[in-house]
Structures are given as C-alpha cells and as structure tokens.
mmCIF file of the N, C-alpha and C atoms, coordinates in Angstrom:
data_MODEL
# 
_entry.id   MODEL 
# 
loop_
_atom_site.group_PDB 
_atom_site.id 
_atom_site.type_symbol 
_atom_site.label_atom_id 
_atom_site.label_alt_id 
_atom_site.label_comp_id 
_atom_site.label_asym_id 
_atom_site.label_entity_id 
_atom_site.label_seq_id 
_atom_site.pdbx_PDB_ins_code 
_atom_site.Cartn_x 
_atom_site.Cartn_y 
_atom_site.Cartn_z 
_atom_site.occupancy 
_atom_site.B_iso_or_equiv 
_atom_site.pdbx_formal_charge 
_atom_site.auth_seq_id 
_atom_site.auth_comp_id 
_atom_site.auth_asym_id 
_atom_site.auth_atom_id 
_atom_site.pdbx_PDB_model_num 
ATOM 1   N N  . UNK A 1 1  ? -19.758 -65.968  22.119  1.00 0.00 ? 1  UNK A N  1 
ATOM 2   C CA . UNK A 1 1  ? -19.583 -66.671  20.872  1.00 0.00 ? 1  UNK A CA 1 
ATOM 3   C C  . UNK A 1 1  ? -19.689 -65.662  19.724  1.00 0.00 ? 1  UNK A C  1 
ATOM 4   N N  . UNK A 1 2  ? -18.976 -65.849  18.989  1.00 0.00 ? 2  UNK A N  1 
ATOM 5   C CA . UNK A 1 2  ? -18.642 -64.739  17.603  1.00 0.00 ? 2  UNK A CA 1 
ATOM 6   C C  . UNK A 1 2  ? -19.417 -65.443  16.167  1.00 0.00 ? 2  UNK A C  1 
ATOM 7   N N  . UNK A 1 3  ? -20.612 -64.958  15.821  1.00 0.00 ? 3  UNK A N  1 
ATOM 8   C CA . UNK A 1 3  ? -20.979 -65.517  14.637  1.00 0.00 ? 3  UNK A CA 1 
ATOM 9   C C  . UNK A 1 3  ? -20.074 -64.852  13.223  1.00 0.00 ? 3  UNK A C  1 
ATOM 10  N N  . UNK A 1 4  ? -20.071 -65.580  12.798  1.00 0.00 ? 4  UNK A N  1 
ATOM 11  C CA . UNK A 1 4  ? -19.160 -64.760  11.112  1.00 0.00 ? 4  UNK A CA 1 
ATOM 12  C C  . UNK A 1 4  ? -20.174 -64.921  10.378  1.00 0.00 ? 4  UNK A C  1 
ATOM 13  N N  . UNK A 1 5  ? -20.825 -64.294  9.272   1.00 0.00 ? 5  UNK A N  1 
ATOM 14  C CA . UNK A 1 5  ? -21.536 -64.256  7.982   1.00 0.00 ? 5  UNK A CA 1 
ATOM 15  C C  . UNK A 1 5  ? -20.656 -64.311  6.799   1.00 0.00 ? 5  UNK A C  1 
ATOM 16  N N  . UNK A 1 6  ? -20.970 -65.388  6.303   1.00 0.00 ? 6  UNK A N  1 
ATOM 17  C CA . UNK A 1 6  ? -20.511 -65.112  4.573   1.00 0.00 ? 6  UNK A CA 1 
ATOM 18  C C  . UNK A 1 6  ? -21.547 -65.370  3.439   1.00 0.00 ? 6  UNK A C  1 
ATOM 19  N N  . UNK A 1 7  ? -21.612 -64.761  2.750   1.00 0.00 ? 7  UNK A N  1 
ATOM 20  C CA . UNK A 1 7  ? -22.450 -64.815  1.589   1.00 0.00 ? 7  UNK A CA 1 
ATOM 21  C C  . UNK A 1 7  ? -22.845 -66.349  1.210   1.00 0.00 ? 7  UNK A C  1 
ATOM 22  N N  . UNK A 1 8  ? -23.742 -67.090  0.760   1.00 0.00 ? 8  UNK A N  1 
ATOM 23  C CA . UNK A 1 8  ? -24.008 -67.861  0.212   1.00 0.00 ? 8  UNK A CA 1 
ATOM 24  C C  . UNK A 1 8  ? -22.635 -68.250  -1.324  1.00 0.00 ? 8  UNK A C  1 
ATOM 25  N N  . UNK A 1 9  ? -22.631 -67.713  -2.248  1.00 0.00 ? 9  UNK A N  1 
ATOM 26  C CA . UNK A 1 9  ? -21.914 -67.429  -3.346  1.00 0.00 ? 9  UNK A CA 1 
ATOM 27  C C  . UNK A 1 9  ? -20.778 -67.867  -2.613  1.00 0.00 ? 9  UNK A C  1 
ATOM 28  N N  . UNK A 1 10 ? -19.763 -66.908  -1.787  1.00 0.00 ? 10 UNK A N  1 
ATOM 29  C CA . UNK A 1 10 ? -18.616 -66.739  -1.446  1.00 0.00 ? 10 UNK A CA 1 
ATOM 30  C C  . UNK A 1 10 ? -18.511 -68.304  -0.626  1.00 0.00 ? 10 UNK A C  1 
ATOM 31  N N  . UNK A 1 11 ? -19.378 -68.880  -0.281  1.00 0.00 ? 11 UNK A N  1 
ATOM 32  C CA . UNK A 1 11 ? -18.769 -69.705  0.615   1.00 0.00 ? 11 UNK A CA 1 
ATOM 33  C C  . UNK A 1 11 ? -19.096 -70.812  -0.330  1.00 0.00 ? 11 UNK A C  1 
ATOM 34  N N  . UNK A 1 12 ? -19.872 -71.073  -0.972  1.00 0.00 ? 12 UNK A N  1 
ATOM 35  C CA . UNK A 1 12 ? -19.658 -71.855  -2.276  1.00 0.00 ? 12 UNK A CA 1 
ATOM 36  C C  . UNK A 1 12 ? -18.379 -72.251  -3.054  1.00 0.00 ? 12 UNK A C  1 
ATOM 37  N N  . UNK A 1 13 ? -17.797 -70.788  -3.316  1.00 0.00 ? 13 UNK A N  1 
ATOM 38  C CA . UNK A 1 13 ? -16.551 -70.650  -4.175  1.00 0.00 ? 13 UNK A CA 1 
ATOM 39  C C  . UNK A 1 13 ? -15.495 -71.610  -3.108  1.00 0.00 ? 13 UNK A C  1 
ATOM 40  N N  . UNK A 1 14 ? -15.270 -70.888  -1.471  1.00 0.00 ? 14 UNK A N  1 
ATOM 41  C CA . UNK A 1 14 ? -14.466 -71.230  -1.479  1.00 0.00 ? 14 UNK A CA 1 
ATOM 42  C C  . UNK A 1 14 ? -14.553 -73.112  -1.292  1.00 0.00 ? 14 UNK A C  1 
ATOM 43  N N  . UNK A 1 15 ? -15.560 -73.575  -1.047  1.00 0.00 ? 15 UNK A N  1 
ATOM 44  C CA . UNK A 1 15 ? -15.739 -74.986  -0.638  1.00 0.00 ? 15 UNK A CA 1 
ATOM 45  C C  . UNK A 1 15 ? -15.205 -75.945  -2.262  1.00 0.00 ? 15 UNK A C  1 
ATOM 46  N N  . UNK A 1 16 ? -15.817 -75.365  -3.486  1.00 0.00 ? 16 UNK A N  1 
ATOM 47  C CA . UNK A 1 16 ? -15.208 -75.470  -4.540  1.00 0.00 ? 16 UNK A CA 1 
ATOM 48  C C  . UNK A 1 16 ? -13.481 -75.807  -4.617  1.00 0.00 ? 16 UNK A C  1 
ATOM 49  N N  . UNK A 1 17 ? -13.079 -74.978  -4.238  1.00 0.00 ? 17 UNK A N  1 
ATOM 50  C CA . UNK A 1 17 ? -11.524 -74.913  -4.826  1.00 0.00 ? 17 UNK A CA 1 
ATOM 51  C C  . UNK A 1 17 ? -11.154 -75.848  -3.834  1.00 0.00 ? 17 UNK A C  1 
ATOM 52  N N  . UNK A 1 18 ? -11.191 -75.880  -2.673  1.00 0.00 ? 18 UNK A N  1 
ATOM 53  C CA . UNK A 1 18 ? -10.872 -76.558  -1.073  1.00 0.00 ? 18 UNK A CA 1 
ATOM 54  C C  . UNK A 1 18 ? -11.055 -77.700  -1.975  1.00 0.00 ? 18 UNK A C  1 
ATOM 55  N N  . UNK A 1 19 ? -12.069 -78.161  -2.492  1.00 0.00 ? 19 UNK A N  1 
ATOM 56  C CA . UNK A 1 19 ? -12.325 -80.242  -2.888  1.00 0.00 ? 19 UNK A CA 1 
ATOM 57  C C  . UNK A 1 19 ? -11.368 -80.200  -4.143  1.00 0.00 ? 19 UNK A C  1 
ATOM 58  N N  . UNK A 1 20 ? -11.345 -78.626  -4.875  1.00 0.00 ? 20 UNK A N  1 
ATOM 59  C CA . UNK A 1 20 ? -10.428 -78.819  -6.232  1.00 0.00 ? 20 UNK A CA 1 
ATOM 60  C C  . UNK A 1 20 ? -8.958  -80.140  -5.734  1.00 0.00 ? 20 UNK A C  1 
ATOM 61  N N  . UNK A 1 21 ? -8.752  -78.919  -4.691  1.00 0.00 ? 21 UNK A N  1 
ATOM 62  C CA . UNK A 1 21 ? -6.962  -78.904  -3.822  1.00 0.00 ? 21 UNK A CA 1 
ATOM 63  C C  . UNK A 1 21 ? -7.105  -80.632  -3.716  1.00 0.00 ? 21 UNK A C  1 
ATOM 64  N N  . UNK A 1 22 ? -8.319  -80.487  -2.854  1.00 0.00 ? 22 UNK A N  1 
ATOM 65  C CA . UNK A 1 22 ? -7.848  -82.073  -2.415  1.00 0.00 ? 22 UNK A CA 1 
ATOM 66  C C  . UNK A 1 22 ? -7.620  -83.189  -3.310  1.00 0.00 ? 22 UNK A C  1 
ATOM 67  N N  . UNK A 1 23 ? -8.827  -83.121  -3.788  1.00 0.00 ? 23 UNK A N  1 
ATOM 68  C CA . UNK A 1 23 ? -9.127  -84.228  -5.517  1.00 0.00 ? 23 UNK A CA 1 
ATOM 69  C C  . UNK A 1 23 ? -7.673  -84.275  -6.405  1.00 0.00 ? 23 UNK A C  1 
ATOM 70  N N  . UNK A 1 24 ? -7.097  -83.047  -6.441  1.00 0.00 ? 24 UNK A N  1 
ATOM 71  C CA . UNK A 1 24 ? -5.859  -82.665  -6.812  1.00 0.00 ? 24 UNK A CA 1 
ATOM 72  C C  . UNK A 1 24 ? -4.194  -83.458  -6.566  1.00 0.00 ? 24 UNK A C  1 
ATOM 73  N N  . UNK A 1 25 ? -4.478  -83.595  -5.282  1.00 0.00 ? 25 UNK A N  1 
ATOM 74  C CA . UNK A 1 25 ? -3.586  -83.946  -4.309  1.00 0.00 ? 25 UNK A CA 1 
ATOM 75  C C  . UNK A 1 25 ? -3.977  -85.832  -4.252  1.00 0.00 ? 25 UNK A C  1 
ATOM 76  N N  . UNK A 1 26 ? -4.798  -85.768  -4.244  1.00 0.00 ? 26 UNK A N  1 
ATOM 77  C CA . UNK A 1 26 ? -5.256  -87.438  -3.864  1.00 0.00 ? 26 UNK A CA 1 
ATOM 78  C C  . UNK A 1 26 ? -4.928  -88.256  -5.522  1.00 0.00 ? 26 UNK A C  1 
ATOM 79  N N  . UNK A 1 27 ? -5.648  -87.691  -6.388  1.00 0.00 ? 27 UNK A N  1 
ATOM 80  C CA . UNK A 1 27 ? -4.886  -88.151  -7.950  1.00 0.00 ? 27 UNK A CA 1 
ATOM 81  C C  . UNK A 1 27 ? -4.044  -87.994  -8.146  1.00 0.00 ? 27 UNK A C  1 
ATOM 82  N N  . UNK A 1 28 ? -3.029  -87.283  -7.829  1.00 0.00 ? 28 UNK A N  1 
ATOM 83  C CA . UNK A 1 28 ? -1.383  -87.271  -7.579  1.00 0.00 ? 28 UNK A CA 1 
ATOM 84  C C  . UNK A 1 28 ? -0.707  -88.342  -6.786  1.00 0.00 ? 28 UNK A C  1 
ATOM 85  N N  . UNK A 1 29 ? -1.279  -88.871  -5.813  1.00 0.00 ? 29 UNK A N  1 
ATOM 86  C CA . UNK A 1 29 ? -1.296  -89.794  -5.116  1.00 0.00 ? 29 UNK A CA 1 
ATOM 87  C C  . UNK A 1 29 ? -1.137  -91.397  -5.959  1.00 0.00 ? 29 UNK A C  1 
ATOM 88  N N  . UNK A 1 30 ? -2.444  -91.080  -6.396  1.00 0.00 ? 30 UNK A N  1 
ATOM 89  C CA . UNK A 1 30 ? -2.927  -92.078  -7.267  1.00 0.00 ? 30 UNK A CA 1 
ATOM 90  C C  . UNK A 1 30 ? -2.311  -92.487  -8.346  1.00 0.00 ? 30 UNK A C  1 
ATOM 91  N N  . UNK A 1 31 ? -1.798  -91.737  -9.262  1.00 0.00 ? 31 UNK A N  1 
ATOM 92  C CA . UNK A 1 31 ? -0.643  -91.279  -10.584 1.00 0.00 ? 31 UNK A CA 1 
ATOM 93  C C  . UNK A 1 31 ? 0.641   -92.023  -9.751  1.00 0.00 ? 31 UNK A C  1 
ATOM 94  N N  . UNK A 1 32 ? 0.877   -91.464  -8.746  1.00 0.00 ? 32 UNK A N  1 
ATOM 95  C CA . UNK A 1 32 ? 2.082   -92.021  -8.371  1.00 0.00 ? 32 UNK A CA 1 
ATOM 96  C C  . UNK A 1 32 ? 2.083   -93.751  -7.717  1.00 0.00 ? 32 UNK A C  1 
ATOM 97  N N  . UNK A 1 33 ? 0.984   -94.110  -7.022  1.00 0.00 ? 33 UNK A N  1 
ATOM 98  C CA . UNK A 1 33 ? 0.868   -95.417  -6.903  1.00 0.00 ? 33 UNK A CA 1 
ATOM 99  C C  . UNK A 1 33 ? 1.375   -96.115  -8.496  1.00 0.00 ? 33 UNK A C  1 
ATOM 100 N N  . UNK A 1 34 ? 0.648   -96.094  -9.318  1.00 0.00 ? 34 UNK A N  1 
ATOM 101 C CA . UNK A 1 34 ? 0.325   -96.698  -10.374 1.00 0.00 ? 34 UNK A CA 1 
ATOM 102 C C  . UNK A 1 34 ? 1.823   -96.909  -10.923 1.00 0.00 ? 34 UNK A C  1 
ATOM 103 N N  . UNK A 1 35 ? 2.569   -96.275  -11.487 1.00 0.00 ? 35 UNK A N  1 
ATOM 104 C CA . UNK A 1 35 ? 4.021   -95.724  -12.321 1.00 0.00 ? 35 UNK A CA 1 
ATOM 105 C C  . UNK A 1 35 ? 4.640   -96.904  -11.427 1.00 0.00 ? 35 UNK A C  1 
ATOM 106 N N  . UNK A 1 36 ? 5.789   -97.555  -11.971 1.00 0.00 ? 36 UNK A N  1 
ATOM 107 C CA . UNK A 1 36 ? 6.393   -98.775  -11.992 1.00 0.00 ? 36 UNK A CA 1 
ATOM 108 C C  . UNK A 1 36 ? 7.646   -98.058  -11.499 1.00 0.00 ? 36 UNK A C  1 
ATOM 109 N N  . UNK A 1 37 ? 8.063   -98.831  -10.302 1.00 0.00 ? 37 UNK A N  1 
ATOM 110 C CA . UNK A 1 37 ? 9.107   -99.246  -9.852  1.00 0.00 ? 37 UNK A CA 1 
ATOM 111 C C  . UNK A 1 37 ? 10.002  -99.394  -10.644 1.00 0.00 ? 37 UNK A C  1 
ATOM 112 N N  . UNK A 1 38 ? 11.486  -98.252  -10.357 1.00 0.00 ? 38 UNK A N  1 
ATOM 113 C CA . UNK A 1 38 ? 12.592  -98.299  -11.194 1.00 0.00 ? 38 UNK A CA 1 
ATOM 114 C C  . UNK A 1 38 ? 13.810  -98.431  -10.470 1.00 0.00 ? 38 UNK A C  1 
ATOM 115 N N  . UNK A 1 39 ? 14.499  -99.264  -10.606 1.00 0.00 ? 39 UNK A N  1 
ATOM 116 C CA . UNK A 1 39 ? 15.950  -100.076 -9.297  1.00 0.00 ? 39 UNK A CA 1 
ATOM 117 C C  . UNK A 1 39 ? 17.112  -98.999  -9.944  1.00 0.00 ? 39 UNK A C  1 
ATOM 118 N N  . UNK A 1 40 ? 17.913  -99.000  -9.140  1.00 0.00 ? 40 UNK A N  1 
ATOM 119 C CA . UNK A 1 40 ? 19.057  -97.939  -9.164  1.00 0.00 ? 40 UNK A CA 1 
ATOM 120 C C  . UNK A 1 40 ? 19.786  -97.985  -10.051 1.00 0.00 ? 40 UNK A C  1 
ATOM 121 N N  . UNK A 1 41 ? 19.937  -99.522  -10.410 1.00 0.00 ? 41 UNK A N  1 
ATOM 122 C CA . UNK A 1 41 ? 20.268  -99.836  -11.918 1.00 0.00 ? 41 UNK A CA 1 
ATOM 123 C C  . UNK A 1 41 ? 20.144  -99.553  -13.176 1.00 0.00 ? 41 UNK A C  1 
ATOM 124 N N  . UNK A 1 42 ? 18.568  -99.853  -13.330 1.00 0.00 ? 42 UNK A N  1 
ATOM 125 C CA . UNK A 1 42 ? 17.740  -99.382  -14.374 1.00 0.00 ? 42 UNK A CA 1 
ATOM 126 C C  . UNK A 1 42 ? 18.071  -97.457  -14.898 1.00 0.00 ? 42 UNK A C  1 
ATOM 127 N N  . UNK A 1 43 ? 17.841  -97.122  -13.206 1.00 0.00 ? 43 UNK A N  1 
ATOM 128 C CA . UNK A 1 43 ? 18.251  -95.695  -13.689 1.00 0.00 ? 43 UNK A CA 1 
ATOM 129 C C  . UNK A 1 43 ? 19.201  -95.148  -14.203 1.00 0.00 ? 43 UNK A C  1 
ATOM 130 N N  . UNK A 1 44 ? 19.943  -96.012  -13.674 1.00 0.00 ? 44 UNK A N  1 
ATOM 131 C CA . UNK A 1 44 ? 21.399  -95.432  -14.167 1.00 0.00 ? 44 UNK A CA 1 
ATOM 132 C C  . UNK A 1 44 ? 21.924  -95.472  -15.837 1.00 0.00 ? 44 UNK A C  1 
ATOM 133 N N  . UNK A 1 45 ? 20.948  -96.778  -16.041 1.00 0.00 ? 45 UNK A N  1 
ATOM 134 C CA . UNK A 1 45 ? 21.341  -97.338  -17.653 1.00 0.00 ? 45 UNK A CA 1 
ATOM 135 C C  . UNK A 1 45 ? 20.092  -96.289  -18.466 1.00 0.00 ? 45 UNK A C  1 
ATOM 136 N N  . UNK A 1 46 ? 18.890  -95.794  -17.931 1.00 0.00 ? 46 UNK A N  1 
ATOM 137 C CA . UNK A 1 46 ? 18.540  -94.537  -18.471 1.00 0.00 ? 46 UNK A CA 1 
ATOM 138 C C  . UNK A 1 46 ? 18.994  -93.594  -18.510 1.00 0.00 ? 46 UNK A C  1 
ATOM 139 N N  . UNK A 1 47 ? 19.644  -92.955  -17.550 1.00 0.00 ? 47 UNK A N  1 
ATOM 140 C CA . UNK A 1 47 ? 20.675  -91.386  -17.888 1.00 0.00 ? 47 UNK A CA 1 
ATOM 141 C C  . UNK A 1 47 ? 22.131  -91.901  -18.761 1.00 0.00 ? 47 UNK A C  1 
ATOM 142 N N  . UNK A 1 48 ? 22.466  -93.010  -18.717 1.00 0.00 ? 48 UNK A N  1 
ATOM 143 C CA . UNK A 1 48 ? 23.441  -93.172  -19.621 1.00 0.00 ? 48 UNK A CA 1 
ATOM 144 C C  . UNK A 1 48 ? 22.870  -92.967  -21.262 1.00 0.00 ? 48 UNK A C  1 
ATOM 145 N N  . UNK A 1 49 ? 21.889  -93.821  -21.438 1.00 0.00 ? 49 UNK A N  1 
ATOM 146 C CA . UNK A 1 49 ? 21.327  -93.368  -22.535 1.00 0.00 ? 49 UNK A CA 1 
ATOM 147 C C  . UNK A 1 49 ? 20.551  -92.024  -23.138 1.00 0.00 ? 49 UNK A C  1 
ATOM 148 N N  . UNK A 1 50 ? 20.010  -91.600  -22.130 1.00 0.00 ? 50 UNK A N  1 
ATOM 149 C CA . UNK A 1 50 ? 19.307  -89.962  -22.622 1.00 0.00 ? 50 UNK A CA 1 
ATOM 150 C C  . UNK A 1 50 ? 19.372  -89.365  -22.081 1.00 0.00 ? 50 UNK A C  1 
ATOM 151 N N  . UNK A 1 51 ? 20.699  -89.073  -20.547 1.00 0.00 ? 51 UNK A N  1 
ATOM 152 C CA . UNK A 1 51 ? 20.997  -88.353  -19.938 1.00 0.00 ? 51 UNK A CA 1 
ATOM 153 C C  . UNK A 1 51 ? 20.287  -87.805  -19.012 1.00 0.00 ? 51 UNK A C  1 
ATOM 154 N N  . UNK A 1 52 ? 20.657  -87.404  -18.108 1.00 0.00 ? 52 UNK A N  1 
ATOM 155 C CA . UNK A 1 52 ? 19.936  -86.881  -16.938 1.00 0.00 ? 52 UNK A CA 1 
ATOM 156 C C  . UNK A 1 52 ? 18.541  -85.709  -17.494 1.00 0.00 ? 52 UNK A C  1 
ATOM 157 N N  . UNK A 1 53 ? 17.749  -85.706  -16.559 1.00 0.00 ? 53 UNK A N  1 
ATOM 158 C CA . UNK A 1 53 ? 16.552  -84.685  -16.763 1.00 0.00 ? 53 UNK A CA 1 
ATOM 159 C C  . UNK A 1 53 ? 17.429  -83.214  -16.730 1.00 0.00 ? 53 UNK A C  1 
ATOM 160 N N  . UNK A 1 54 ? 17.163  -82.018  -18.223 1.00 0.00 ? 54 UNK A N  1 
ATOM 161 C CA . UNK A 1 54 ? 16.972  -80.943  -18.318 1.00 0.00 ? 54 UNK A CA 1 
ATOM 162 C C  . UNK A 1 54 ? 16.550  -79.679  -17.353 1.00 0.00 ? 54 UNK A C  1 
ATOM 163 N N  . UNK A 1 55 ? 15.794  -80.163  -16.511 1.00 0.00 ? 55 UNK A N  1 
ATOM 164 C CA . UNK A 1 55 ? 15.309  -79.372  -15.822 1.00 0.00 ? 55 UNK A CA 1 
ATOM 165 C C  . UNK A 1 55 ? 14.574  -79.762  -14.648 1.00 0.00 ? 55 UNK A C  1 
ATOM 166 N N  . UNK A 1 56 ? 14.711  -79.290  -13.409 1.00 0.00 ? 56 UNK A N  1 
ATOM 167 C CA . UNK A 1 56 ? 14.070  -80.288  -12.341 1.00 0.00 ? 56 UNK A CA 1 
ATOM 168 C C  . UNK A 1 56 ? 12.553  -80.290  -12.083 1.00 0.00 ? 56 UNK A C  1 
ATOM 169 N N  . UNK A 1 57 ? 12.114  -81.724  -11.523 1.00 0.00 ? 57 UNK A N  1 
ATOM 170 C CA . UNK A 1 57 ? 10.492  -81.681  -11.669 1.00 0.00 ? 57 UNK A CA 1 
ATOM 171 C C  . UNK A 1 57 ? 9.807   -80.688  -10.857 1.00 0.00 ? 57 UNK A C  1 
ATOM 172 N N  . UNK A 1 58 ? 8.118   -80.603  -11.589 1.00 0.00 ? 58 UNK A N  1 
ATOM 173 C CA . UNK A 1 58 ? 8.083   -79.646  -10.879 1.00 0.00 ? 58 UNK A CA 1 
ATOM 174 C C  . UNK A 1 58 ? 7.484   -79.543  -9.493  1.00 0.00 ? 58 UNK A C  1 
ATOM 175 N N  . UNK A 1 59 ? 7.004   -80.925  -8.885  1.00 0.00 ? 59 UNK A N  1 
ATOM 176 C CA . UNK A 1 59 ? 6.454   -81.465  -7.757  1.00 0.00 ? 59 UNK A CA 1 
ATOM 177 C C  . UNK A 1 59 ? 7.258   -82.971  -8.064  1.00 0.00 ? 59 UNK A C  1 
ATOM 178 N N  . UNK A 1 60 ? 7.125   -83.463  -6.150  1.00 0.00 ? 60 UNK A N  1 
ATOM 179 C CA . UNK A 1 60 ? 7.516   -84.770  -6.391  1.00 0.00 ? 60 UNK A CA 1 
ATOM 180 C C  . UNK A 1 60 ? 6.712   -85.169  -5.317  1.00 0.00 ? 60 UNK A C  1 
ATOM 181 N N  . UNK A 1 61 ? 6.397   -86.467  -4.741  1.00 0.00 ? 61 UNK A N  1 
ATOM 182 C CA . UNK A 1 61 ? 5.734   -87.024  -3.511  1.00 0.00 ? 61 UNK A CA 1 
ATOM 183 C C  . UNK A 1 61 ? 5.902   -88.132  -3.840  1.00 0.00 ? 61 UNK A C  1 
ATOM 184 N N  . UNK A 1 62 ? 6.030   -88.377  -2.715  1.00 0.00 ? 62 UNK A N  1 
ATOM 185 C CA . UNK A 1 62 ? 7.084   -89.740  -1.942  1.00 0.00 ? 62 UNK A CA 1 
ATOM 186 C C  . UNK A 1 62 ? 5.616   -90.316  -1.082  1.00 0.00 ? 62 UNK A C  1 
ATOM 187 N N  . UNK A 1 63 ? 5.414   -91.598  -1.757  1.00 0.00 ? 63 UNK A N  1 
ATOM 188 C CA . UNK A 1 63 ? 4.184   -92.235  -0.832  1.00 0.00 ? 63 UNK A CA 1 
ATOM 189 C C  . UNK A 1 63 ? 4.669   -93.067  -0.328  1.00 0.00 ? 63 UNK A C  1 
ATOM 190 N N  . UNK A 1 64 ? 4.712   -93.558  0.961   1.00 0.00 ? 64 UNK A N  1 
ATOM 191 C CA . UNK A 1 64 ? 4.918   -94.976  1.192   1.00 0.00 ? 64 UNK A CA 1 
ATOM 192 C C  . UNK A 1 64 ? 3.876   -95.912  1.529   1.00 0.00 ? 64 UNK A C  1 
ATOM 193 N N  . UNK A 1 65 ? 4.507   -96.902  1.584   1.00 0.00 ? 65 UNK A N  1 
ATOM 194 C CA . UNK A 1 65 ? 3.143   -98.202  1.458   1.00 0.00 ? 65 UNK A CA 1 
ATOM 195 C C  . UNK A 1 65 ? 3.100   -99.235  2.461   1.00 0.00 ? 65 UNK A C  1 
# 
C-alpha cells in the first residue's frame, strides 16, 4: 500500500476549489431550471425583432426533467 502526504494547507486549497466547481455547476443547473420556456415560435418572432445573438454563448446545458 502506497501512502501519499500532502500538506495540511495544500489539501485544504484543493478541497476548496473542488466544492467551488461543484456549487458552480449545480447553480447553473439551477439558473437554468428557473428561465421560462421559449416555443420555436416565440423565438423566431425574437430574432425577427432584434436579430439573432452577436456572438455565441459562452456555456450552454441542456437539463432534462
């Protein structure tokens, strides 16, 4: 069996960012539950009016339910 040592500090940090990522990812989740349902229709009569998006997003996720 192979023990590894890491510093107290260092393994702190990384457990930190690891819950950042997740917390991150799960409120993205969450953001996206919430935001209202838009029919193919609707969209279409929005890019007619203010035209398609400028520039493409910069994440997307697709939840299903």
């Amino acid at each position: 069996m192979v023990t590894i040592t890491i510093p107290k500090k260092e393994l702190k940090v990384v457990v930190k960012e690891s819950v950042r990522e997740v917390l991150a990812q799960e409120f993205m989740k969450l953001r996206a539950l919430v935001l209202p349902n838009v029919s193919l229709k609707e969209q279409k009569d929005i890019e007619k009016y203010y035209g398609k998006p400028v520039r493409k997003a910069a994440k997307s996720i697709e939840i299903k339910s």
